[in-house]
Residue, then its C-alpha position, 0 to 999 in steps of 0.5 A: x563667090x567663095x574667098x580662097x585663103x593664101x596658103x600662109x593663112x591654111x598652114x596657120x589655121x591647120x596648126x591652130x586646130x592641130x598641132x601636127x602641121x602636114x608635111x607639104x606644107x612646111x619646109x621639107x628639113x631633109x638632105x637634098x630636100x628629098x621628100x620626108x616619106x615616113x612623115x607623110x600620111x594619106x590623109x596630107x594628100x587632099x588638104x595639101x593639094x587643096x592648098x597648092x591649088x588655092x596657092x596657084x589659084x591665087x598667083x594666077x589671079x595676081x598675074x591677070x590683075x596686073x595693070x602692066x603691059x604684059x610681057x615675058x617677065x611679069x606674065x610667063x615667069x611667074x606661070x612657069x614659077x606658079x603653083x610650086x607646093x602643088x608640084x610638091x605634092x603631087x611629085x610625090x602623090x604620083x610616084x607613090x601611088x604607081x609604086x606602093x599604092x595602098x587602099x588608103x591611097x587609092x581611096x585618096x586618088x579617087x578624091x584627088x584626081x577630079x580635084x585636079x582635073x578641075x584644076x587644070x581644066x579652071x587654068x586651060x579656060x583661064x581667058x584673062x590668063x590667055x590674053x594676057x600670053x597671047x599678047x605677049x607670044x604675038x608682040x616681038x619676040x626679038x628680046x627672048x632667048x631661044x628657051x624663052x621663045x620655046x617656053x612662050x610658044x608652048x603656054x600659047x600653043x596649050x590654050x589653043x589646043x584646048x579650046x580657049x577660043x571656043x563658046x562657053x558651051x563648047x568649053x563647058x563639055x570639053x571640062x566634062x570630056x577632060x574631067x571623065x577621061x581622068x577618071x577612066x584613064x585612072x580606072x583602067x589603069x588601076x585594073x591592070x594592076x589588079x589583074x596583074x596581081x590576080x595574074x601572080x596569085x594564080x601562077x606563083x609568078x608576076x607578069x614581069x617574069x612572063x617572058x622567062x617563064x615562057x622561055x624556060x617552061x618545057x609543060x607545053x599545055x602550062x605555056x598555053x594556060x600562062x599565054x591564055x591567061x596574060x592575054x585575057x587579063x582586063x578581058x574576063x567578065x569581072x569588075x576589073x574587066x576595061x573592055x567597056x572603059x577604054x571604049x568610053x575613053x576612046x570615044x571621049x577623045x574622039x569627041x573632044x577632038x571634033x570639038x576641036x577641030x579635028x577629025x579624029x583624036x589621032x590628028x589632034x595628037x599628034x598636031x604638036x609632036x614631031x610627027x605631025x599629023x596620022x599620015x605620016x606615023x601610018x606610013x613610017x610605021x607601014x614599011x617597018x612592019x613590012x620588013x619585020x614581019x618578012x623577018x619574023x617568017x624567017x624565024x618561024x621556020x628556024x623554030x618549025x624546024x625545032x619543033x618538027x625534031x621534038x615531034x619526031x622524037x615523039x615528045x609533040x603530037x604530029x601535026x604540032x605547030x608553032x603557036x604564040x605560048x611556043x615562040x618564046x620557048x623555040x626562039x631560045x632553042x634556036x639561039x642556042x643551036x645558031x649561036x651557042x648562048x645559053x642565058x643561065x651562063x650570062x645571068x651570073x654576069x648580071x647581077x642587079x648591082x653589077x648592072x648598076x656599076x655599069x649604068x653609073x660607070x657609062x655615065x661617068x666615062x661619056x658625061x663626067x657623072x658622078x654618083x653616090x650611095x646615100x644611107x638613111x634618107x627618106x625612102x617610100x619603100x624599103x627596096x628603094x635606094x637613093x645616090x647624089x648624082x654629081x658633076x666633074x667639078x663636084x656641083x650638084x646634079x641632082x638626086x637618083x633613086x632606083x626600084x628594081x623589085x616587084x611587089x603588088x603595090x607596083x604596076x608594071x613595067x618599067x619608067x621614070x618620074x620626076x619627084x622634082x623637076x629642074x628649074x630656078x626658082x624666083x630668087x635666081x636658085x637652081x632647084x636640082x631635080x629628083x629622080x626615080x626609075x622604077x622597073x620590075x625585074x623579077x630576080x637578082x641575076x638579069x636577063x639580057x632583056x633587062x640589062x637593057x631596061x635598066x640602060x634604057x630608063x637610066x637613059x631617061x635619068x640622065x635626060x632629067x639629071x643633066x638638064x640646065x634649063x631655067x623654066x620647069x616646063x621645058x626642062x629635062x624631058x619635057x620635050x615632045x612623046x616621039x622625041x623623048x624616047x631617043x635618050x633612053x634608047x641611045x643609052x642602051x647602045x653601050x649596055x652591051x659594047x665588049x669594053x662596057x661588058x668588060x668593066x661591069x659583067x662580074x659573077x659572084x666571085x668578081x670575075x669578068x664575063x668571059x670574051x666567048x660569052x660577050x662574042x656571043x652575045x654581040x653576034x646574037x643581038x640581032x637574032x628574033x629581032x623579026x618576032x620584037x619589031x612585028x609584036x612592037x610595030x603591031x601594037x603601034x598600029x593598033x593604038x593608031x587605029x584606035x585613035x584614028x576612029x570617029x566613033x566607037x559606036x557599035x565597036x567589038x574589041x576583039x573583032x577590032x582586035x583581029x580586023x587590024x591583025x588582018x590589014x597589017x599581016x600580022x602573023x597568027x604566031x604573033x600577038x600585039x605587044x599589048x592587047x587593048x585591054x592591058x595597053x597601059x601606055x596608050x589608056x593610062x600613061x600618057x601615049x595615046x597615039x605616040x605608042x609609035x614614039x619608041x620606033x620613031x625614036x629609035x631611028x633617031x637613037x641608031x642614027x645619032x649612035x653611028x655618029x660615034x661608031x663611025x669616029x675614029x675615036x670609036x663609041x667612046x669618042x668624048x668630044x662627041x660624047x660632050x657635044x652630045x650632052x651639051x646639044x640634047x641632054x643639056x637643052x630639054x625642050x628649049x628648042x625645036x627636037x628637029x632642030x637639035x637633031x641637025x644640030x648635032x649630026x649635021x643632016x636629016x636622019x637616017x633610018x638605015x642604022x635601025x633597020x641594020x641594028x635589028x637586023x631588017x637591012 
């Protein structure tokens, strides 16, 4: 058996050979501990993660040699503290290889995700290291604090979940499944990507600006070649083609799941998320379709109608019919007609540094947050901007960088990304988090849409910034995919309130959009809320129907695809959000059956916001606005979500305020 050098050993040796020592492996001399982008080199990824794995390796060993009985302090803290420059790295390694990824890094990808995979694999089988949790999460429990309980409660419930009590055989496949899902999931993640690009060098455009163009493109036959286009992407025949890959996970999961003891990937999914178990997402997301597509039928006819017009003024063929490249077109000329709101006279009013002022100054006025612009630190990417984010009394929050542009390097989308997460440390230190929210807006001037985006991942930010949790695996938005998504979406119910719009919606010339516009904007929020929950709900249905299945044996896609479509109603007008082929949130980042997660926690956003429209005080009630902070932003994963949540409302949620803000009640 090979004998692991501590890591003091390996900075040793690297410095003995050569002089230049890898910057993950020394202290990072830098403002706020921001990671020293211009040092890194590709070639310091697989050296320091080989090294952080080797450290970690070597506390976890030291943990399961202890001779004492284990308990809370000498078993968890230091799990939960174990493997810190491996979270170093890989902070960085994964945010930058999703926004300025190169050949050089993808070819250290391909080296490190297995690397990793085994790694985690090594700890999820780690017996020693399993008995030695589970005797402390069945003694009593009556001397933890409540964080503790929750952090106790997760280490235990992990091993559980992948099998620790399982034969070796058993174990030994579950390895393989983890290590060739890695893999996949990495792969096909890595195609969108590159058929996204492909997709730009074609039209002159990204896939981000997709919904503009085919909003503002009157070439009906040039709508159908973008439409046709951005839906085959991942679905051409050529090596970026997923069809092959995503069965091959699909099925991975599946398997794994059996394994486990569970029927299908589905239920073993959600076994540990608010939801619980299939059943019940399938129903929850049942009768949101049912009134959503009911609603979008509505707005079909309004765009028929449209339509019907330009064929009689003979700019269409008779017989012309809406079709899903004529949706976003037609939507735009009915809100026109209905209320008189022409985006090119909003956009003016949302320049991307207006809509920044109005993200920072919502957070200052609800949470006492303060930012400032940080010049000449270390950035990944020249676009990249970066703030200190501060307290009322001054004290440090943490640290906020923001990349709002484009680029082949990116993928798309829209997310947020701990560089470091929130904790404290082995000497009692608070150790501040660094976060980054990447989007991918395609211009300057924003759409409403995007003015929303940037609310939304802000929201994330806060959620991260304003955890005060001790333990790193419970902090900031480390709680459970179908609750996470409630704080980013609560915070987009201020983007738009006429007091909000007033502070930060400024043109050119510094002044504010005008009181017409916002009324125009407020009565039409609602307006194709039909065709976005229908397209939404769909997509969600979909990734649970994948997940639901036994075995992909013998499945075609696109007759999946259209078998679903049929089952759930789904108009021929409309598509799924994302076609399997492209679905990234469910093939590569993490929602695999939690696509449901942004409805679900949307009727717990809606219903937490009516707690402050119906306050006297109005949506800037601050006493709320503290409560708020302290029982959700300020808690993370510290206590069950269902629990904070009656916490704060003093009830069950409601649904009805969803359904009314998308105009469905």
């Amino acid at each position: 058996m090979k004998k692991l050098l501590p890591l003091a050993a390996i900075v040793m040796t690297m410095t003995a050979c050569n002089t230049r020592v890898n910057p993950f492996l020394t202290e990072w001399d830098t403002p706020y501990g921001i990671p020293p982008f211009e040092q890194i080199q590709p070639s310091d990824y697989i050296p320091a993660i080989r090294a952080g794995i080797a450290e970690q390796n070597a506390e976890i060993d030291a943990i399961t040699a202890n001779p004492d009985t284990p308990t809370f302090e000498n078993t968890i803290v230091p799990l939960e503290l174990s493997g810190r420059t491996l979270a170093k790295v890989t902070g960085v390694f994964y945010n930058v290889t999703e926004t300025d990824r190169t050949d050089a890094l993808g070819a250290v990808e391909e080296e490190a995700i297995p690397l990793m995979s085994e790694h985690e694999n090594n700890i999820a089988f780690n017996k020693a290291l399993y008995n030695r949790v589970a005797a402390v999460y069945k003694a009593d429990q009556g001397g933890l604090t409540r964080e503790q309980q929750m952090v106790l409660k997760k280490h235990f419930e992990a091993f559980e979940r992948e099998g620790i009590g399982l034969p070796e055989e058993q174990q030994a496949r579950l390895r393989q499944i983890n290590a060739d899902i890695a893999a996949k999931t990495q792969k096909i993640g890595n195609n969108i990507l590159a058929e996204s690009n492909d997709f730009k060098d074609r039209f002159g455009f990204s896939v981000a600006a997709y919904p503009d163009k085919m909003t503002t493109t009157e070439d009906r036959e040039l709508r159908r070649q973008y439409n046709e286009a951005y839906t085959a992407r991942g679905h051409r025949g050529n090596e970026y083609d997923n069809r092959q890959l995503l069965l091959e996970v699909l099925g991975l999961r599946a398997e794994k799941a059996r394994i486990l003891g569970y029927p299908n990937a589905a239920a073993w999914l959600l076994a540990d998320k608010m939801a619980g178990d299939p059943g019940t997402v399938d129903d929850f997301l049942a009768g949101i379709m049912k009134a959503a597509v009911a609603k979008a039928r509505v707005e079909l006819a309004d765009m028929q109608a449209v339509m019907d017009r330009d064929v009689k003024a003979g700019k269409l063929p008779a017989g012309s019919k809406i079709e899903p490249w004529d949706w976003w077109y037609y939507a735009e000329k009915v809100r026109k007609e209905k209320y008189d709101l022409d985006e090119t006279l909003t956009k003016p009013y949302f320049q991307i540094d207006s809509v920044v002022n109005g993200v920072f100054t919502n957070a200052h006025i609800l949470y006492g947050v303060n930012f400032e612009r940080l010049e000449g630190v270390p950035v990944y990417n020249p676009e990249v901007r970066t703030y200190k984010v501060t307290a009322e009394d001054g004290s440090l929050l943490g640290i906020f960088t923001t990349d709002y542009k484009p680029r082949s390097s990116k993928r798309g989308g829209a997310w947020m990304n701990n560089v470091r997460e929130q904790y404290v440390d082995a000497q009692g230190n608070e150790v501040r988090p660094i976060i980054v929210n990447v989007c991918n807006f395609s211009d300057d001037y924003l759409t409403i849409d995007e003015v929303e985006t940037a609310f939304h991942e802000f929201g994330h930010a806060l959620h991260g910034l304003l955890t005060q949790c001790r333990y790193p695996s419970v902090s900031g938005t480390n709680v459970t995919r179908d609750f996470v998504e409630m704080f980013s979406q609560f915070d987009e119910n201020w983007a738009f309130l006429p007091e909000m719009l007033a502070r930060y919606a400024r043109n050119a010339q510094g002044e504010p959009i005008p009181e017409a516009l916002v009324k125009k904007i407020v009565q039409a929020r609602k307006f194709n809320q039909g065709f976005m929950t229908t397209e939404l709900c769909a997509a969600s249905i979909l990734d649970m129907r994948w997940h639901e299945l036994e075995t992909t044996e013998g499945v075609d896609i696109d007759a999946f695809e259209k078998q679903v479509a049929e089952e759930i109603g789904l108009i021929p007008e409309i598509t799924f959000r994302y076609r399997s082929t492209y679905f990234n949130h469910i093939f590569s980042s993490g929602y695999a059956a939690g696509y449901y997660g942004y409805l679900w926690s949307e009727v717990l956003d809606k219903d937490a916001f009516s707690v402050f429209t119906a306050s006297p005080k109005g949506p800037y009630d601050l006493e709320l606005a503290k409560k708020f902070k302290q029982t959700f932003l300020e808690k993370g994963g510290s206590e069950e979500p269902m629990t904070l949540y009656r916490s704060f409302t003093g009830r069950e949620p409601d649904s009805a305020p969803m359904l009314r803000a998308r105009g469905l009640l």
